[in-house]
Structures are given as C-alpha cells and as structure tokens.
C-alpha positions, 0 to 999 in steps of 0.5 A, spaced: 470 511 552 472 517 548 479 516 550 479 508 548 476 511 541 482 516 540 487 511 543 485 506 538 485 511 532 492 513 535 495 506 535 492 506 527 496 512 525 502 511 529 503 501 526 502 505 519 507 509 519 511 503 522 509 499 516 511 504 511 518 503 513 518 496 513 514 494 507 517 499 503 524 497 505 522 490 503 525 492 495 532 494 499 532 488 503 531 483 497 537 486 492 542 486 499 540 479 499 540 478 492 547 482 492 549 476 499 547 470 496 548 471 488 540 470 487 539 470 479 532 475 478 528 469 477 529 467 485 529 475 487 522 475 484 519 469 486 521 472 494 517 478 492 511 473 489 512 470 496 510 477 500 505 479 494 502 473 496 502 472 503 499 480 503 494 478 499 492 471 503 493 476 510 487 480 507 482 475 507 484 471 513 485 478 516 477 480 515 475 472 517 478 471 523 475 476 528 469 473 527 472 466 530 477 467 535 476 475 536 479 481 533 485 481 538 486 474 537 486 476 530 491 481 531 496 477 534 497 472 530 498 476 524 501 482 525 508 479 529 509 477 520 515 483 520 519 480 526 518 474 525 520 475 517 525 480 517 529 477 522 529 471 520 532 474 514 537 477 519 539 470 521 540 465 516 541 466 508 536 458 507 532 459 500 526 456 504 527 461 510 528 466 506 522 464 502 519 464 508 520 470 511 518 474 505 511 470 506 511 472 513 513 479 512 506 480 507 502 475 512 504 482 516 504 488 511 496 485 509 494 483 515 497 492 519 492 494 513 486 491 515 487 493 522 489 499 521 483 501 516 478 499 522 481 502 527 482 509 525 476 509 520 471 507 526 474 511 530 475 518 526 469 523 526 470 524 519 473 517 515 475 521 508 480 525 512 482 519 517 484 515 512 488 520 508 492 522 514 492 515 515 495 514 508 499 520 510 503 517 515 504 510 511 507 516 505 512 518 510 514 512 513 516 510 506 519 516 505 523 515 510 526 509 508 531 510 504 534 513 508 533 510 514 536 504 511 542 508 507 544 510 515 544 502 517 548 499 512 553 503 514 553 499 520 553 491 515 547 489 511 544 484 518 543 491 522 538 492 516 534 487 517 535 487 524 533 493 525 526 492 521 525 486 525 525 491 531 521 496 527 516 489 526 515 488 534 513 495 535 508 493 530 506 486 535 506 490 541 503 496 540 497 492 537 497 488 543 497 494 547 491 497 544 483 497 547 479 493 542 474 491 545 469 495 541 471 493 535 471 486 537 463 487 540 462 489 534 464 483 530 461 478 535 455 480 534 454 479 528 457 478 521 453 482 516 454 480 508 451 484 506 455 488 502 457 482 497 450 484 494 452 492 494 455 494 487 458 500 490 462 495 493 465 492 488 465 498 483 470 502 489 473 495 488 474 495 481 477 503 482 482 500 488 484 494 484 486 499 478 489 504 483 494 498 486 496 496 479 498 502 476 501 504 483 506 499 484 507 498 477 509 505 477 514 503 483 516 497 481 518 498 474 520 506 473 527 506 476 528 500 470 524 504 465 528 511 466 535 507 466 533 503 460 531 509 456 536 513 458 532 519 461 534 518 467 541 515 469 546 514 474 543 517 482 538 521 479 534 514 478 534 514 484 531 519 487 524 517 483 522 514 489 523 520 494 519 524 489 513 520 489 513 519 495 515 526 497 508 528 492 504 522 495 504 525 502 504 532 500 497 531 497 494 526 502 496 532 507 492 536 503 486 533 503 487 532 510 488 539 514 487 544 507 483 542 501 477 537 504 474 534 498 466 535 498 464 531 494 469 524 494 465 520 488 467 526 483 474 528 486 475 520 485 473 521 477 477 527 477 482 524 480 483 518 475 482 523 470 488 526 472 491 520 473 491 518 466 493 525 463 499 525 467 501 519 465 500 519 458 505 525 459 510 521 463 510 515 457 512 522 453 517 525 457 524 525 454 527 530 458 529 529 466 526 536 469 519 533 465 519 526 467 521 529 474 515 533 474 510 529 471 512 523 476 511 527 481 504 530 478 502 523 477 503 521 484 499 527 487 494 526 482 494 518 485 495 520 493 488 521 495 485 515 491 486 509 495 484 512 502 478 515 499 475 509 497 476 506 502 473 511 507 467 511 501 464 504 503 461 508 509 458 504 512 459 497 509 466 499 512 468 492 517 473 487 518 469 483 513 468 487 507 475 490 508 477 483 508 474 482 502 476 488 498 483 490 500 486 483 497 480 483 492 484 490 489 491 488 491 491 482 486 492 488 481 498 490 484 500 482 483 497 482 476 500 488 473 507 488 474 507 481 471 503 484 465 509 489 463 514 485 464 512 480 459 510 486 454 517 489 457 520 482 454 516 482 447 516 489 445 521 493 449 520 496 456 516 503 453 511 498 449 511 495 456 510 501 462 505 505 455 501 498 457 500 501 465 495 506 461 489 500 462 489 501 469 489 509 469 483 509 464 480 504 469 480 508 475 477 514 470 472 508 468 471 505 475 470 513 478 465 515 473 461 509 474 462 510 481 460 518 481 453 516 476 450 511 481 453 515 487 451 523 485 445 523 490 448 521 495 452 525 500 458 524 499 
C-alpha cells in the first residue's frame, strides 16, 4: 500500500515537470506558427483563447468524470490533449486544426493540474510541502524551456512541436502506468458536495482566481511593457521569463526543504501583501537592474501562493472540489489578461499593467479574510 501511495505521489511530481514544459512552451509555439503562416495577432490569439478555454472546460470535466467512468478512465481521455494537440500542430498548418489543437493542448494542461494535485496531495504526509514541491517541479519545467525549445529549433521549427508531442505522450503513458485504485475507490463511494456550502472554499477560490489573474498577466504582458517603455530592450527582455521563473522555483523549494510555513493562512495574507508592495515598485521602476529585481521579488513573493491554497482545502480537497476550484480560478487568468489590453489600447500600456494592482490587492483581501475566519484553526 505504501509503495502504491508513493508511486502515485511520484507520478504526480514527475507529469508536472513534464507539463511545465509543454504548457509554457505553448507561447514559443504560437509565435513559430505565427511567423510560419502569416497569422495577424487577432488569430495569434484567438488560438491562445482556444487553449484558455479547453483548460478551463478540462478542470470541470476533470472533477466530473471519476465519479462516472472511474479516475483512469478519466485520465485517458484527457490527458493524451498535449500529443494529440502538439502534433497535429507539427503536421499541418489548417486554421481549424490549429485551433483545434491548441484546444486540446488546454483539454491536457487543465485536466494534468487536476490529476496531479490528487495524486500528490492524498499521497504526501504533509500537502503544503507536496504541493509546493509539486509546484516546484512545474517551475523547473517551465525553466527549462526556452532552452529547450531554443536547442530544437536549431533542428527546424516542426522538430518543436514534435518533440512536445513526445513530451505529451509521457504524460498519457505514465498516467496509465500508474496505480490509481485508491483514488478511484474513494470517488465511487460517494460524491461529497458539500464543500459547495463551505466559505472557506470559496474564499481560497477568490484568492487563487486573483493569484491566476496577476500571475499570467505578469507572464503575458511584461516582456510587451518593458519593450514598450523602453525599460528593458533588446535580449534582455527576454530574460524576464527566466527570471521569474528562476524566483518561482527557488521559493517554492524553500518552503518545501528550508523555511516550512507554520501557519498557511497568515503566510498567504502576508504573501499577498508582499505581492502588492512589489508590484506597485515594478509599475515604478525606470531602471533595468530595479525592474529586474523587483520582478524577481515579485515572483517570489507569488510562488508559494497557489500551492498552499490548494493544499489549505484540507480535507474538502477531491476530484470534485478541485473540479470546481481550479477552472473557478483559472477564469481570471482569461479575465485579466483581457482587461490590460483593453486599458493598454484606451490609456496606454502603463495605464494598462498599473490595472493588474486589483488582483494583487485581491490576494491581500481574499488572504486576510481567509486568515480572520481560519486563525483558530491549525493550519
């Protein structure tokens, strides 16, 4: 039993690292298309609306569907999404396919998360140090990858996305490969909703729906920003990705191996705190040596966020719950994004990046609201 439990937590850690480089690979992937067929930036993202969506539908389907057709049943209809996607991708340049595609590569990125966080939080003695190494791992994925991506394209842009549908089918086989019995026992007992009448549920929700929205703003806009506002140009831009997710894994090891947090709903309020303060200096920042170091701040302030949300549902934590959760929050990393290019396009691309302060004073909010009702508990 102990050896099944360990190989399920190890499977967990290992398709995260995996997805780390596929998801994020995903923005490389859709300027090489972009470049290829002559896309104008509305189609360029509408296919990344494709994935957001197919991610957000994943999460949904992926806290559903144990309950029905069993957890591995479950898992091998999803999670094939980053072979199927990434190599049609490799195979033919068809707008619908690629559309397609890019659909199914969110189907998989949703549907990993999902898994993942099941099989390592019910399988880790301790979740907030489980799912932060989990998280960890994703970070080191998606550090990875540009280099990664930077080696094949040596080779020609099709080993690109050839070599991700590889990395995809990993992910199928080795959710396959894995003992789940346990996990789908203990969803064809009984489907519990009642943490829909939990506030704490919905609070962490709320935190995590913020934590998606300034997170993948930040991603998706800053290299645009800093090149925009002169603050960073040429190859330097380019790094700011290695930087924050250089801070993201550091952190998220920290708390894992080092710096354990001892109380989880104060360490988010303090978090979000952080957050917000660093931010509000990055929309100052005029120089490349502050913006570097308080993006990296920032992300390290960040890193820890998610994974100990998730792992403070305790024991609401299922395929169910985190079913309706984690697509619940990831509708903010849809919302958000949205937001600062309409701003961006009214009021100027500062005006527009200043906006993502909502989200960070959100986590603050959400954390402190958190921390009030939860400071009796142990955390």
């Amino acid at each position: 039993m102990e050896n099944s439990r360990r190989r399920q937590r190890d499977t967990g850690l290992a398709v995260f690292f995996v997805s780390g480089i596929c998801s994020i690979s995903s923005g490389v992937v859709v300027s090489i298309l972009q470049e290829k067929y002559g896309f104008a930036y509305g189609m360029t993202g509408t296919l990344l609306s494709m994935m957001s969506i197919g991610n957000l539908l994943a999460g949904f389907g992926a806290g559903i569907l144990p309950g029905k057709i069993g957890m591995k049943k479950t898992m091998a209809l999803l999670t094939g999404g980053y072979a199927l996607g990434y190599g049609a991708m490799a195979l033919w340049g068809q707008i619908w396919i690629l559309l397609a595609a890019f659909f199914l590569v969110g189907i998989a990125k949703g549907s990993v998360i999902n898994c993942c966080t099941i099989l390592v939080g019910d399988n880790s003695r301790d979740r907030t140090k489980g799912m932060n190494v989990m998280h960890g791992c994703y970070a080191f994925g998606a550090l990875l990858c540009p280099f990664l991506i930077a080696g094949a394209l040596k080779a020609g842009d099709g080993l690109v996305m050839a070599a991700l549908a590889l990395c995809g089918l990993s992910v199928w086989l080795a959710f396959m490969a894995v003992p789940v019995e346990r996990v789908k026992g203990k969803t064809a007992r009984k489907t519990d909703w009642g943490f829909l009448r939990n506030r704490k549920f919905w609070l962490l929700t709320g935190l995590l729906f913020c934590q998606n929205a300034a997170e993948t703003s930040v991603n998706g806009w800053l290299v645009t920003y800093f090149k925009g506002s002169g603050i960073l140009t040429g190859t330097m831009s380019a790094y700011t990705v290695t930087v924050m997710w250089s801070a993201t894994l550091t952190a998220r090891m920290l708390i894992a191996f080092v710096i354990p947090l001892k109380n989880a709903y104060k360490a988010m309020m303090v978090m979000g705190l952080s957050c917000t303060v660093f931010y509000m200096g990055l929309m100052t920042a005029d120089t490349q040596t502050w913006a570097i170091v308080l993006l990296f701040a920032f992300a390290f302030a960040m890193a820890g966020m998610n994974p100990t949300a998730v792992a403070s549902a305790g024991k609401m934590t299922s395929v169910t719950s985190m079913g309706i959760m984690l697509p619940a929050a990831s509708s903010g990393a849809i919302l958000m994004p949205w937001v600062i290019g309409i701003v961006g396009e009214r009021w100027g691309i500062r005006a527009g990046m200043a906006s993502n302060i909502l989200p960070c004073a959100g986590m603050l909010l959400f954390g402190a609201a958190i921390w009030h009702l939860c400071k009796k508990e142990p955390a």
